[in-house]
VMD Tcl script that draws the C-alpha trace (Angstrom):
set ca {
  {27.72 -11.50 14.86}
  {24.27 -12.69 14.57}
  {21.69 -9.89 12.73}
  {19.82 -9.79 16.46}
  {23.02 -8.28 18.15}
  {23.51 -6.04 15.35}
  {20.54 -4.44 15.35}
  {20.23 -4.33 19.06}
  {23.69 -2.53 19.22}
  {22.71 0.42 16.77}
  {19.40 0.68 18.42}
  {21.56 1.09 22.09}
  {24.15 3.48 20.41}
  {20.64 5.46 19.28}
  {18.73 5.56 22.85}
  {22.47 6.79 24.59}
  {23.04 9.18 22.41}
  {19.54 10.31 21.94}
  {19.24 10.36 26.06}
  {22.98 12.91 25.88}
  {20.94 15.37 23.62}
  {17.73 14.87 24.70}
  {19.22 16.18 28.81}
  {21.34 18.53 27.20}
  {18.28 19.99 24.96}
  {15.89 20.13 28.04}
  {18.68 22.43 29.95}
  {19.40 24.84 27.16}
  {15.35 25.15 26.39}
  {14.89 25.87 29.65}
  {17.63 28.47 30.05}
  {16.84 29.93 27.29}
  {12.95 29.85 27.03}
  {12.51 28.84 23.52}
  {9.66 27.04 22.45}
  {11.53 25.59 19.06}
  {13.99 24.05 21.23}
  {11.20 22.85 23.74}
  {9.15 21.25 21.41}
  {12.39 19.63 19.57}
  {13.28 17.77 23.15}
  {9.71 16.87 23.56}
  {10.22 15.16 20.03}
  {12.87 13.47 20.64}
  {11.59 11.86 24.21}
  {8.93 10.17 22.50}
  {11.39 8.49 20.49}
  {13.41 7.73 23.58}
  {10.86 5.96 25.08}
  {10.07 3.99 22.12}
  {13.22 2.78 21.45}
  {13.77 1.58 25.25}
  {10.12 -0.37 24.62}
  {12.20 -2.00 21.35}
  {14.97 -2.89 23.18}
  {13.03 -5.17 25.33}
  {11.20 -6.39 22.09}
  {13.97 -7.16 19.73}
  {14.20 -11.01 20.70}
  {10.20 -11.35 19.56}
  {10.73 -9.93 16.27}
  {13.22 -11.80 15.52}
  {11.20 -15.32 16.71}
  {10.61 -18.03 13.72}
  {7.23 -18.43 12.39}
  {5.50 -21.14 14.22}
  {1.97 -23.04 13.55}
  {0.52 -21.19 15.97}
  {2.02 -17.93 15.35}
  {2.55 -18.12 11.39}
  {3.51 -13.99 11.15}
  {5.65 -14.49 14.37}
  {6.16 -11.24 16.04}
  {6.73 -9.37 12.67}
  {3.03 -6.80 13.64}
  {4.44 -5.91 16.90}
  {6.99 -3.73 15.71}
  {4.58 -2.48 13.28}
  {2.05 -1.47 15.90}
  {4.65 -0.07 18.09}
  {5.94 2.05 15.00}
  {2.32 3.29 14.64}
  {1.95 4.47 18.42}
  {4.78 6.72 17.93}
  {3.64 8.31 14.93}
  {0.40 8.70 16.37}
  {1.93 10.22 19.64}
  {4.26 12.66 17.54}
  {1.16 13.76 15.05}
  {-0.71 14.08 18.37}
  {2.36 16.17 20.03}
  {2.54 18.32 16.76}
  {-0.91 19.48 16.84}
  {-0.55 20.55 20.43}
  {2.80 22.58 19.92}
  {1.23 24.54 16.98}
  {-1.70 25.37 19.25}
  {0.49 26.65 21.78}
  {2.70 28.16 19.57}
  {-0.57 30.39 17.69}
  {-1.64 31.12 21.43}
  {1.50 32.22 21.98}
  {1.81 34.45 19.14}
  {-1.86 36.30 20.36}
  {-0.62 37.07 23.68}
  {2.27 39.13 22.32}
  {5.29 36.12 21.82}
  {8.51 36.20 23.72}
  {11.87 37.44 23.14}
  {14.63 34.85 23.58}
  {18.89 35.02 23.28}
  {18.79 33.90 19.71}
  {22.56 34.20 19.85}
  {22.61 31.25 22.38}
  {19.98 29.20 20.32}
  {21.62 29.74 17.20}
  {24.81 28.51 18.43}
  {23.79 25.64 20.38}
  {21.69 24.36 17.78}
  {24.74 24.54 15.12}
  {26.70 22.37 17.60}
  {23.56 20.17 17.77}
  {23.77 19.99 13.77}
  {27.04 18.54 14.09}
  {25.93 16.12 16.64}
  {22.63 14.96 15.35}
  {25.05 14.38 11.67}
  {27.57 12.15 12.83}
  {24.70 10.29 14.90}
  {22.75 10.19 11.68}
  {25.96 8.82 9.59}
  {26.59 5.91 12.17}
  {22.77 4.95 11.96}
  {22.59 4.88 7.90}
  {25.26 3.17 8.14}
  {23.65 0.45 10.15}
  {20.61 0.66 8.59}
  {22.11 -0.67 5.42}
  {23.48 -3.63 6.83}
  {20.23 -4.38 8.54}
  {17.08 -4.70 7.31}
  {15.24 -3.36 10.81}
  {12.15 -0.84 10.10}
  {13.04 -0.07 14.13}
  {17.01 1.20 12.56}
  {15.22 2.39 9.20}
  {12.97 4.66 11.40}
  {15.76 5.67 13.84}
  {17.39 7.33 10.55}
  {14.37 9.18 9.41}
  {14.06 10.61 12.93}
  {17.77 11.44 13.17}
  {17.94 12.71 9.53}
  {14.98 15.29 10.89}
  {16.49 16.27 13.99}
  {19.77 17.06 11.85}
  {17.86 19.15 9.42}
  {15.84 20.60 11.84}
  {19.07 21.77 13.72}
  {20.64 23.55 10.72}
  {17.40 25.17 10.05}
  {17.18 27.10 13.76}
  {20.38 27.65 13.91}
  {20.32 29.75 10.48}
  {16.98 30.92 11.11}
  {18.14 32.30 14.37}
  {21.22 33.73 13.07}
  {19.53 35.74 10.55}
  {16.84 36.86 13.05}
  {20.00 38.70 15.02}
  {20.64 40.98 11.94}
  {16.80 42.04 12.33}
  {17.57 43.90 15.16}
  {18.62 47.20 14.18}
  {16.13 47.22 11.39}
  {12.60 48.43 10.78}
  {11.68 44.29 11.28}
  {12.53 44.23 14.80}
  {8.69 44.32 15.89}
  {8.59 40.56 14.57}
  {11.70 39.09 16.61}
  {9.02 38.36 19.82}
  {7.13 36.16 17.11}
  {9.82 34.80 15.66}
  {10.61 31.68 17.91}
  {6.63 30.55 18.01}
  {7.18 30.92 13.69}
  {9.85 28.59 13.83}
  {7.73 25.88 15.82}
  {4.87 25.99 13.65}
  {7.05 26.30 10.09}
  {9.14 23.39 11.40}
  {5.89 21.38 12.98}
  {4.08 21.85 9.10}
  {7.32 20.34 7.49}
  {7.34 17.87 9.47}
  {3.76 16.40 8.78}
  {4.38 14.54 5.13}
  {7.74 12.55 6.62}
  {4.82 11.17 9.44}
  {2.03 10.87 6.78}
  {4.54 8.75 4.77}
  {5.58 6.61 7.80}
  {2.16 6.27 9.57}
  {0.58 4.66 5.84}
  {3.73 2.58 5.69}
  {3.41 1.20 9.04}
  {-1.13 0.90 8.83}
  {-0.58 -0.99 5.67}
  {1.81 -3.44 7.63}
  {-0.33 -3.62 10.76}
  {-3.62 -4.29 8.34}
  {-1.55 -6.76 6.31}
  {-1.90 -4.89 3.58}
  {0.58 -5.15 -0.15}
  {3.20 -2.70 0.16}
  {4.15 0.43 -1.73}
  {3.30 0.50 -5.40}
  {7.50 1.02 -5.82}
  {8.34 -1.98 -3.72}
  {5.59 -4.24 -5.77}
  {6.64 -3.19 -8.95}
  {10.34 -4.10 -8.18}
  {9.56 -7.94 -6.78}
  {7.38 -8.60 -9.94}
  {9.99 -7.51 -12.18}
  {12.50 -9.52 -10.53}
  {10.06 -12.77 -10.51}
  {8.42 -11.41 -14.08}
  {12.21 -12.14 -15.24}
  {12.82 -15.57 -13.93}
  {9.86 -16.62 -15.52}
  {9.90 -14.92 -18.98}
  {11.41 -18.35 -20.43}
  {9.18 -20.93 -19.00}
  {5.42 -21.91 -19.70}
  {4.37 -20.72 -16.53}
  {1.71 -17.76 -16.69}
  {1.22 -15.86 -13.65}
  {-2.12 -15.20 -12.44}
  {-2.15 -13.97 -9.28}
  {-0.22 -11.88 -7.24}
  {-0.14 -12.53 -3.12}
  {2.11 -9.56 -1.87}
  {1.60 -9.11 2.25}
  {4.58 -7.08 4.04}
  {3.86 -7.29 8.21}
  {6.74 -5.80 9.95}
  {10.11 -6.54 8.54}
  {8.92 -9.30 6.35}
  {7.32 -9.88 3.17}
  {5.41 -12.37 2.51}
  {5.22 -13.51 -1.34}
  {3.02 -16.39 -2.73}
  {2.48 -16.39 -7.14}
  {-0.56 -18.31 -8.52}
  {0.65 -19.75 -11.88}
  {-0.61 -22.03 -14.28}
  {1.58 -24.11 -16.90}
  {0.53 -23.77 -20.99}
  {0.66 -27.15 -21.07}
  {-1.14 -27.99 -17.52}
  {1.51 -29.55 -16.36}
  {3.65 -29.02 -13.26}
  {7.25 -29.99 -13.37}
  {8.68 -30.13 -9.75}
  {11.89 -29.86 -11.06}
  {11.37 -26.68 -12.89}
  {9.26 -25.14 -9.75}
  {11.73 -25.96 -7.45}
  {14.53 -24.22 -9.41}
  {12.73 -21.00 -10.10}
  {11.62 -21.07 -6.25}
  {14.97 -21.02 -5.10}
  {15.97 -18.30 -8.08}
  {13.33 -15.73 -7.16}
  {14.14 -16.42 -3.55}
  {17.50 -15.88 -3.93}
  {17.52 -12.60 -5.66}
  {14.99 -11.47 -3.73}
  {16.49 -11.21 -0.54}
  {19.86 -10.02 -1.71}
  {17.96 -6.82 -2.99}
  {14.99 -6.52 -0.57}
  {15.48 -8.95 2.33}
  {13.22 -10.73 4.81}
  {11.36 -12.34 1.72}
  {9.43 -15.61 1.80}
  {8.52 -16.59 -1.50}
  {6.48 -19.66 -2.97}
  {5.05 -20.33 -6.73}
  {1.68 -22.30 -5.53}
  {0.37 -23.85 -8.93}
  {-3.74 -22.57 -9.73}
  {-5.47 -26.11 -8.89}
  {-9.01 -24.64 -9.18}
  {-8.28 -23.61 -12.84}
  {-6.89 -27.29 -13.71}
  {-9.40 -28.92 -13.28}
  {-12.39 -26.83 -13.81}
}
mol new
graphics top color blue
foreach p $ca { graphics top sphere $p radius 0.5 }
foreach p [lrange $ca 0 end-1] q [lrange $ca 1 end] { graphics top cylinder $p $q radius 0.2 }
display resetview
């Protein structure tokens, strides 16, 4: 099965089951009045619709480079990536706004018995979802799947957290705390909202360095010039110049070099090409790679 029809299977296994919660979620906020649970469906909708946008998109990213399009389609998912994240920053402020308005009018007491419950049975869903999706995450190199997990892996945490925090919020109720409980559900949306913001910060630089064509994390470029550092250890060739440009899925790789001697052997280039290439994509993926020999320097 080709990588296209991989990846366009886990993303369809994603937007069903994320549609199943997502209805589910909408009915039990609303029956229950909680704001946590409200803002967690409005979450996850975003997503929804992002992922149907991808579905529709899956057969540009994966078009070959062409002379008139030499990145391809590679930015697209990039951008797309980098709506979200601006729509679920966006979404976050909002929900802690409402949440602190909220909290001035006097908050709202909800069945936190009925939260807590539903949202353990919505741990266990959002876990197994989250297992499948890892799962095909490592067998695709998709920043699409790789985001799908990150937002799964949230909404899993995020479920265990309200259904403990509500649980413990029960036992408050025949104590000398029980003024907070009214509070306690517009708390949870803020605390929840704040934890979510470096996960977003972390995934809105990755995906602005990719849309501005920029070189990628400092842990990513550290591991491909170790790997091409090593190939070329024995050799005469002395690198100058590192070209490191990730743009969606792909990574682009081109290493000025110039030879002790000042000589090129074609042989010897073509050998360590297909060397760094190699290993490159076995541990990274999506690489295109190329030693381009420092002309200006030979003959100035």
């Amino acid at each position: 099965m080709q990588e296209r029809e991989k990846e366009k299977r886990a993303i369809c296994f994603s937007l069903i089951a994320g549609i199943i919660l997502l209805i589910v979620g909408i009915m039990m906020a609303i029956k229950t009045d909680s704001k946590a649970m409200l803002a967690d469906a409005l979450y996850d909708s975003i997503d929804i619709i992002i992922v149907i946008l991808t579905l529709f998109l899956i057969k540009l990213y994966h078009t070959p480079i062409s002379e008139k399009k030499p990145f391809g389609f590679s930015q697209l998912e990039s951008f797309f990536l980098l709506i979200k994240t601006f729509m679920i920053l966006a979404l976050n402020v909002s929900i802690i706004i409402n949440a602190i308005i909220s909290i001035i009018n006097g908050g709202k007491e909800i069945d936190v018995i009925t939260v807590s419950l539903f949202q353990f049975i919505l741990f266990i869903g959002n876990l197994i979802i989250w297992l499948i999706i890892r799962s095909s995450n490592k067998k695709i190199n998709s920043p699409t799947i790789k985001a799908e997990v990150v937002a799964w892996k949230f909404d899993m945490i995020y479920s265990l957290g309200m259904a403990f925090a509500f649980f413990v919020i029960q036992t408050l109720k025949e104590t000398n705390f029980k003024s907070i409980i009214p509070y306690f559900d517009q708390v949870v949306v803020i605390i929840s909202s704040i934890i979510m913001l470096p996960e977003l910060y972390k995934v809105l630089k990755e995906n602005i360095t990719s849309v501005l064509l920029f070189a990628p994390n400092k842990d990513l470029t550290d591991e491909i010039k170790n790997i091409i550092e090593k190939h070329l250890l024995n050799t005469n060739m002395r690198t100058l110049h590192y070209d490191i440009v990730k743009t969606g899925r792909k990574i682009w790789i081109s290493i000025y070099f110039r030879n002790s001697d000042n000589i090129v052997d074609i042989m010897q280039l073509k050998e360590i090409t297909m060397r760094c290439s190699k290993e490159l994509n076995e541990k990274i993926g999506n690489i295109y790679f190329e030693l381009v020999p420092d002309v200006e320097n030979y003959y100035s």
